[in-house]
C-alpha positions in Angstrom: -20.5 -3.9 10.1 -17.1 -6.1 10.4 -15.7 -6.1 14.0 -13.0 -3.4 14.7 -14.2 -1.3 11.3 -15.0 2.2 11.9 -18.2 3.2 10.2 -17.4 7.6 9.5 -20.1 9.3 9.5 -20.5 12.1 7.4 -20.2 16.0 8.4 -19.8 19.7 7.1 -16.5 20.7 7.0 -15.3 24.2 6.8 -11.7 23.5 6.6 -10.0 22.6 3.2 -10.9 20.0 0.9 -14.2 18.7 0.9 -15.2 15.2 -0.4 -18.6 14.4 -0.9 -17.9 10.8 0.8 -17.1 12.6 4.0 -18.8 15.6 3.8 -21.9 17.4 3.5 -21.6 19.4 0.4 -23.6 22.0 -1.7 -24.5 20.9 -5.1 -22.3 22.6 -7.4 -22.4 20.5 -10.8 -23.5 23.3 -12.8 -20.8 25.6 -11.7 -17.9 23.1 -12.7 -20.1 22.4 -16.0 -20.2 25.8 -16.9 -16.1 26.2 -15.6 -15.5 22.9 -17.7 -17.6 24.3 -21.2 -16.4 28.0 -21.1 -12.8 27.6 -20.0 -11.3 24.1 -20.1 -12.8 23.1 -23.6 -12.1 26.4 -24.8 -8.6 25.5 -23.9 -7.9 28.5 -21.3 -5.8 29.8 -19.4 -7.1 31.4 -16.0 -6.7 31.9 -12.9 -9.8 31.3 -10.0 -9.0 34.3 -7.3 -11.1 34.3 -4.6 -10.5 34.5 -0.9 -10.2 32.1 1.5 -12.6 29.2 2.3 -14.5 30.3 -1.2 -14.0 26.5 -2.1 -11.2 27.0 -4.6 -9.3 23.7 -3.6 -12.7 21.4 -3.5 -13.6 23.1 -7.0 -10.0 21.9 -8.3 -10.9 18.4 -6.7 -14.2 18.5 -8.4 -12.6 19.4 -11.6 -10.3 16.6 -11.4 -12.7 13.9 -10.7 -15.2 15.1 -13.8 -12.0 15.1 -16.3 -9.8 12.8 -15.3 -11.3 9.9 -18.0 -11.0 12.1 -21.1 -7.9 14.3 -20.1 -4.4 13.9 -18.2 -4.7 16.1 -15.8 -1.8 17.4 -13.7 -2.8 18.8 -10.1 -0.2 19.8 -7.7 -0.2 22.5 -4.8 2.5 25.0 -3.4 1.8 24.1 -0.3 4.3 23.5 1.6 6.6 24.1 -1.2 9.1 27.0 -0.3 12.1 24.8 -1.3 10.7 25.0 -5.0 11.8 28.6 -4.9 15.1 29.1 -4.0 16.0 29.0 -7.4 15.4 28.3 -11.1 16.9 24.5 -10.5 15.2 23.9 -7.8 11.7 25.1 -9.0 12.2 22.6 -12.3 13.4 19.7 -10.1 10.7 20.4 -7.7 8.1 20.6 -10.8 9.5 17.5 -12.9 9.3 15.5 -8.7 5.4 16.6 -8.7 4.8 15.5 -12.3 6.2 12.4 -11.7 4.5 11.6 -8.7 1.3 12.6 -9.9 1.2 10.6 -13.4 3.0 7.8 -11.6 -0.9 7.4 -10.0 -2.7 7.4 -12.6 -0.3 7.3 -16.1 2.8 5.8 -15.3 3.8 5.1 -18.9 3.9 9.0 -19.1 5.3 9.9 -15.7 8.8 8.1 -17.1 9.3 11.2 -18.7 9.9 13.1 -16.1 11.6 10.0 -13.9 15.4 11.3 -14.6 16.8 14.1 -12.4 16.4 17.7 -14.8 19.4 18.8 -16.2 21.2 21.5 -13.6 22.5 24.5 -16.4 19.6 24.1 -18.5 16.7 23.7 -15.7 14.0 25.2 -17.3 14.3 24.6 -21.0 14.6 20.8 -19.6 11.5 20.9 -18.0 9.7 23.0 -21.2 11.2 20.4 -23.3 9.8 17.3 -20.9 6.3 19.0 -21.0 6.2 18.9 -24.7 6.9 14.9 -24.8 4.2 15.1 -22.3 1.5 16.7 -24.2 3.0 15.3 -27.5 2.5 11.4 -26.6 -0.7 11.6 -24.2 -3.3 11.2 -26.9 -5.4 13.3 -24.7 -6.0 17.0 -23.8 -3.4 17.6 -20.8 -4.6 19.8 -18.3 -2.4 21.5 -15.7 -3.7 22.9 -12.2 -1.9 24.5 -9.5 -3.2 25.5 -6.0 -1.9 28.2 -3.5 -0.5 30.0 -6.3 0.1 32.9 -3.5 3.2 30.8 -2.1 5.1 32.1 -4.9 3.6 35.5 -5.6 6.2 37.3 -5.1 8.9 35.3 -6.8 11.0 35.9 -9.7 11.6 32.3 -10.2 7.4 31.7 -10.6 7.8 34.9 -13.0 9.8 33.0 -15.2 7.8 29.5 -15.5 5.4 32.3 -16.1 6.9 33.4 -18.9 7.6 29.8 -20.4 3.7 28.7 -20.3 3.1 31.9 -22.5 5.6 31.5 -24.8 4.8 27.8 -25.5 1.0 29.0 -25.2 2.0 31.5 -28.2 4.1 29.2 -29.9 1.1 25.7 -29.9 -1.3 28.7 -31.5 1.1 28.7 -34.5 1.5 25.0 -34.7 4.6 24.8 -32.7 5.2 22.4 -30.0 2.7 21.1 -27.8 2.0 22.1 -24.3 -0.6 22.4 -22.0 -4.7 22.6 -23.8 -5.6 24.7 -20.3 -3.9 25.7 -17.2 -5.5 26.6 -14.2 -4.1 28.5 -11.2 -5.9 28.9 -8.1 -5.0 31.7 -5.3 -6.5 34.3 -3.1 -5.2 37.3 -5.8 -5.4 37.4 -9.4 -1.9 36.4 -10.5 -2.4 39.8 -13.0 -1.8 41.7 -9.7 0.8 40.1 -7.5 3.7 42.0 -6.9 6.7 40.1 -8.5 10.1 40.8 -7.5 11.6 42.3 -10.5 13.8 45.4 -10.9 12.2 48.9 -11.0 13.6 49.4 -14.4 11.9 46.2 -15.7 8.6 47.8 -14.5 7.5 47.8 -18.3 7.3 44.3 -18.6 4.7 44.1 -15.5 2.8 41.0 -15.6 3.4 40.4 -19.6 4.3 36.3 -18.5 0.6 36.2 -17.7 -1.6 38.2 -20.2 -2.7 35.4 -22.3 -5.1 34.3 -18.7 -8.6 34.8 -20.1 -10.7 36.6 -17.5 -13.0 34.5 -15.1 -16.2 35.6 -13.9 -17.9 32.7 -12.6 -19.3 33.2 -9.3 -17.6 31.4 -6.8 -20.6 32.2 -4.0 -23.2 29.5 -3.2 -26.3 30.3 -4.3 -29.3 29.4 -2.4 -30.4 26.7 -4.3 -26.9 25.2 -3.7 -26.9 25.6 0.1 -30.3 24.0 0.2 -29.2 20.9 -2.0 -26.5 20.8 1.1 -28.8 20.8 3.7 -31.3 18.9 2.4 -28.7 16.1 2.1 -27.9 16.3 5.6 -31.9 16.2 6.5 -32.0 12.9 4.3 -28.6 11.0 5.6 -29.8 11.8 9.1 -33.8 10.8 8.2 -31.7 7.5 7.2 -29.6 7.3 10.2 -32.3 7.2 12.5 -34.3 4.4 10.6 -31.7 2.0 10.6 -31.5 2.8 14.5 
């Protein structure tokens, strides 16, 4: 080992993201297979609800890593985000900032669509119309993911992008413009059941932005075959640590 290099040593981690460089981690390839074949090449829509510390957020990362070669894949988090919220202008702006910064990484030749501020009167439809190029000149399936949905649960302003990813969603079925193959939204509640701030007498329209989500049912619980592939990791690194001693 070079002088003044710190050798990290793996652990388990029970707080946020885990990376299987850093940490001891349960084997789940056949759960993000089977999320991968049944929702993302079905081009979904869907939303993983679970509660906390299920492994929604490592999932996502998983996800990413497995598709990133044969899709664009967009993954951002509300985290943090508050200021997105304040209004529809700002919820574009903030939007079009994390698109940028995200496909600056890894596309940059697409994230120049989204370089220029978004126009202030028409915020939305700006974005909507950005997200079309997008999709439009990839070449590739684009795949959108968003974590800690529940920041904006109970927001009018998320109600409405709502509303845009379904009409576009509606509109690519009929060979309109093109928009996301499968967006995937991750939270503690189903977004079918957050309570939105709209006006009693809208009560009708009651989660209608979202209704296209197709239902997921993969089970989100580690198995015992998947906590032993973690633990038997840990007996091996260790078994390996000690011979090199």
């Amino acid at each position: 080992m070079e002088r003044g290099v710190l050798q990290k040593r793996k652990r388990f981690n029970t707080a946020g993201l885990c990376i299987p460089k850093y940490h001891y981690m349960a084997d789940v390839r056949d759960k993000v297979n089977r999320i991968i074949e049944e929702y993302v090449d079905q081009d979904e829509y869907f939303t993983i609800s679970r509660a906390r510390q299920y492994g929604k957020t490592t999932i996502l990362y998983l996800l990413q890593e497995e598709l990133k070669d044969r899709c664009v894949v967009l993954s951002i988090s509300f985290e943090g985000k508050e200021e997105y919220f304040t209004s529809l202008q700002n919820f574009a702006e903030g939007l079009n900032i994390s698109f940028y910064k995200t496909l600056r990484k890894t596309h940059p030749r697409l994230a120049e669509i989204f370089r220029e501020e978004i126009c202030r009167t028409l915020a939305m439809e700006t974005l909507g119309d950005r997200i079309t190029a997008l999709c439009g000149q990839a070449g590739k399936p684009v795949i959108l993911m968003i974590d800690k949905v529940d920041k904006a649960a109970d927001n009018q302003v998320f109600l409405t992008f709502l509303g845009m990813l379904r009409e576009r969603y509606l509109r690519r079925k009929v060979g309109g413009d093109a928009t996301f193959d499968c967006v995937i939204l991750a939270g503690v509640h189903d977004i079918k059941n957050l309570k939105m701030k709209i006006r009693p007498e809208e009560g009708q329209n009651y989660n209608s932005p979202w209704n296209i989500s197709a239902d997921f049912d993969v089970d989100m619980g580690l198995s015992v075959t998947e906590i032993e592939s973690m633990l038997r990791e840990y007996e091996e690194y260790t078994h390996a640590g000690c011979a090199q001693r």
